[in-house]
DOSEZA-462987 format. One line per 8 residues: their letters; for each residue x negated, y negated, z negated of C-alpha. Coordinates in steps of 0.1 Angstrom, whole numbers, plus 5000, padded with zeros to 4 digits. Layout:
residues N
A = X/Y/Z; ...
This chain:
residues 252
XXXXXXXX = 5000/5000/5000; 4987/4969/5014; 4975/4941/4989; 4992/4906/5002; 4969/4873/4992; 4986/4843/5001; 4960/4812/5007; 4973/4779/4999
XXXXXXXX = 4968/4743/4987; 4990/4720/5001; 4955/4693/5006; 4943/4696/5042; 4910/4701/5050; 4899/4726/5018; 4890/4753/5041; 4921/4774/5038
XXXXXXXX = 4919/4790/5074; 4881/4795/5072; 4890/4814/5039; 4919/4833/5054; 4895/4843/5089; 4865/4852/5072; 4877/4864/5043; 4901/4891/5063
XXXXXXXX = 4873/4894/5087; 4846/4907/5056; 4873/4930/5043; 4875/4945/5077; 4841/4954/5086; 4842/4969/5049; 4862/4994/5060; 4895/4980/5046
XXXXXXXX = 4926/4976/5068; 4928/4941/5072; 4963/4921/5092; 4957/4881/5088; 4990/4866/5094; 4992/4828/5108; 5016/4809/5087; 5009/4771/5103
XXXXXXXX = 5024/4759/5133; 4991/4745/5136; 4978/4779/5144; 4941/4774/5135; 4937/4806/5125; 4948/4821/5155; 4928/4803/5181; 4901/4807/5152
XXXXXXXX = 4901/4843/5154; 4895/4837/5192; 4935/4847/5203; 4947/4822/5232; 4980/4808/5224; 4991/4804/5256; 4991/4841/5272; 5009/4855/5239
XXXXXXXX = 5041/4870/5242; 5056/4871/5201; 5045/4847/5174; 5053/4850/5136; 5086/4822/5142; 5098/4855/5163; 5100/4876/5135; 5110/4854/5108
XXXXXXXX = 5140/4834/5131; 5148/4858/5162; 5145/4889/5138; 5122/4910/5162; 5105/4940/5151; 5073/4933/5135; 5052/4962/5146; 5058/4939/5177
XXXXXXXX = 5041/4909/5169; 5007/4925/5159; 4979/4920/5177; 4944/4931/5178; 4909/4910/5174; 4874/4918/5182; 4872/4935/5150; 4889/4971/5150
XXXXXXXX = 4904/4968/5114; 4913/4932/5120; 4946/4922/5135; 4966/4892/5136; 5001/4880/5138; 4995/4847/5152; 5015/4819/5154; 5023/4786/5179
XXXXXXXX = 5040/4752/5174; 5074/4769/5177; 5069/4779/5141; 5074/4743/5131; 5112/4745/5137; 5115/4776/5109; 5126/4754/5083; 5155/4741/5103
XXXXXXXX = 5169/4770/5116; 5169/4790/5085; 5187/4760/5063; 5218/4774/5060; 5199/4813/5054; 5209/4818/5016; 5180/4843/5016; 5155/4817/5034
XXXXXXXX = 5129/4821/5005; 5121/4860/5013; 5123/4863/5050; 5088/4871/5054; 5086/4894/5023; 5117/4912/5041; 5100/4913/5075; 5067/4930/5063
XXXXXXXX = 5080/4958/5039; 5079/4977/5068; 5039/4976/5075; 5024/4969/5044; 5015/5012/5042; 4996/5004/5072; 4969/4983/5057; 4949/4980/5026
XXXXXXXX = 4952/4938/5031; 4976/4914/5043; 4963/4879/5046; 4983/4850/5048; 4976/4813/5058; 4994/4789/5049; 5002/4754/5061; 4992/4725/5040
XXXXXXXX = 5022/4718/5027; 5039/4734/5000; 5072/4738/5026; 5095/4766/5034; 5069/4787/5048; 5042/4785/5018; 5073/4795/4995; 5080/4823/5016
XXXXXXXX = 5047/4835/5019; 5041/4832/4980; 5073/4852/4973; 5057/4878/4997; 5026/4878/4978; 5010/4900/4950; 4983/4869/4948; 4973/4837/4950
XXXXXXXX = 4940/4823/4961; 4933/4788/4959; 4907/4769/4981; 4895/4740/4962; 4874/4713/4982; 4839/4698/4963; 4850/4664/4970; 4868/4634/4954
XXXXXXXX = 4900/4640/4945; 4899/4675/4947; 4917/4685/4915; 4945/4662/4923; 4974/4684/4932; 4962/4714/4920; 4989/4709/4891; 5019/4707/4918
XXXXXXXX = 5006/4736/4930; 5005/4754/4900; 5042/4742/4892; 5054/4754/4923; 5035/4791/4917; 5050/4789/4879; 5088/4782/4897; 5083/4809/4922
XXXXXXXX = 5070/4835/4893; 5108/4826/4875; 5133/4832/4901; 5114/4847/4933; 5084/4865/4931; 5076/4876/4890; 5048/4894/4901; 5031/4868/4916
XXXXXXXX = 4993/4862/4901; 4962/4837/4905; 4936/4856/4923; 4913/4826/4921; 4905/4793/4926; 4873/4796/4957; 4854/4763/4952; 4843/4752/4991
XXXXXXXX = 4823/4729/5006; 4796/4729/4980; 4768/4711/4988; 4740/4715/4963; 4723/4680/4973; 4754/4662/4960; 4763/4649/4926; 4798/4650/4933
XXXXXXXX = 4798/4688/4943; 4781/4697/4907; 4808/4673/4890; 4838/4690/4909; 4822/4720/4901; 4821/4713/4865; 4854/4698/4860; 4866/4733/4875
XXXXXXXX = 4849/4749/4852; 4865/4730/4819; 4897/4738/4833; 4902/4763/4849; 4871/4785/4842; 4889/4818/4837; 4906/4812/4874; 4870/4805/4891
XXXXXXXX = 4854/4830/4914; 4815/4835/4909; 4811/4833/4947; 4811/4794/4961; 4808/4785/4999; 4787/4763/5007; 4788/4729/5035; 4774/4755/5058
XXXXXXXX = 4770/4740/5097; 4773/4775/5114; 4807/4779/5091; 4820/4751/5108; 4814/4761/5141; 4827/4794/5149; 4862/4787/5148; 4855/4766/5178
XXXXXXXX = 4838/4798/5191; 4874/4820/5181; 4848/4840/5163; 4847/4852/5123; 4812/4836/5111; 4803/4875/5105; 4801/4876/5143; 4788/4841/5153
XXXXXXXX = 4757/4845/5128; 4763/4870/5103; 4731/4859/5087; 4740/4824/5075; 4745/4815/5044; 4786/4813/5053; 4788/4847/5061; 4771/4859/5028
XXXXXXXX = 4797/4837/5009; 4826/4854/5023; 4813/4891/5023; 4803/4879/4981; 4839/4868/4981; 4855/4897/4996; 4836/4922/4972; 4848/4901/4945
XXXX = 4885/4903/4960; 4881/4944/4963; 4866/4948/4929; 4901/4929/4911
């Protein structure tokens, strides 16, 4: 049975899909069977993982809204464990159509309790918002993982956040947990990384992974190469960060 780890902050720009590619990709090539699922209309993880929105048939909005088949919206990657269901702008209008749904909140729980005995991990990305979609894929969820930039204002937010995951726990999804909080961005030559860093720590130290990713330049290229860093330059200091991560993730 598949372990679902919703990825979300509703700040952009904290490296959610980088977490959500590279993290699925290291569980993959660790033998684990790994499905990302693309839960923006932005679709950065899609074109990140090197899928071309334009020549695919079925998105995620097709399961979720025009109730297809899942099995049916899976596709493969360059990585043999890793697939995808991807998503496109179309995605955006999910909120609208399902207004009137009285069951809105656990549509995408619904659609994947027929794969998750497929895989040993289902990864979801979430927009940066904490909308429709980021509820739904939190009351799909067993975890939480929460990206958290090394930059001003980082810590501001992460309280809505948590009082959205403590409103979901009470009437949606009691089971849900914290994985972690995954500080990102760190850049060791900075003062403000280390203070970040530090005020993490006061707070929220029993939530903080031992692994950190770094500013890493080859990090913040691949995705314009639609590869994982693991197979633009596996031996960067990104990649170890996300294989350190995803051992952390299988020993929990």
């Amino acid at each position: 049975m598949a372990q679902i780890i919703c990825i979300a902050n509703q700040k952009g720009g904290v490296g959610k899909t980088t977490t959500a590619i590279n993290l699925g990709a290291s569980l993959a090539v660790s033998d684990k069977k790994t499905l990302l699922i693309d839960c923006d209309p932005q679709a950065n993880a899609t074109t990140g993982i090197g899928i071309n929105k334009n020549t695919i048939q079925k998105t995620l909005y097709h399961g979720l809204v025009q109730g297809d088949r899942v099995e049916d919206l899976i596709i493969e990657t360059e990585i043999e464990t890793l697939k995808i269901i991807p998503s496109r702008i179309e995605l955006i209008g999910f909120e609208v159509e399902m207004m009137d749904d009285p069951e809105r909140e656990t549509v995408l729980k619904r659609l994947l309790e027929t794969i998750k005995d497929r895989f040993d991990y289902i990864i979801l990305d979430c927009p940066p918002s904490l909308s429709l979609l980021t509820i739904n894929a939190m009351t799909a969820s067993d975890s939480l993982l929460i990206p958290l930039q090394c930059e001003f204002y980082a810590l501001e937010g992460l309280g809505q956040l948590l009082g959205t995951v403590k409103r979901i726990k009470q009437s949606l999804n009691p089971n849900l947990r914290i994985a972690g909080i995954l500080l990102t961005m760190f850049d060791t030559r900075t003062n403000l990384s280390h203070q970040v860093a530090e005020n993490a720590e006061k707070y929220f130290k029993k939530l903080l992974f031992k692994t950190t990713v770094p500013r890493n330049v080859r990090l913040s290229e691949a995705p314009s190469f639609g590869k994982p860093i693991l197979l633009y330059d596996a031996n960067s200091v990104g990649a170890s960060s996300y294989f350190s991560l995803a051992k952390e993730i299988m020993s929990h």
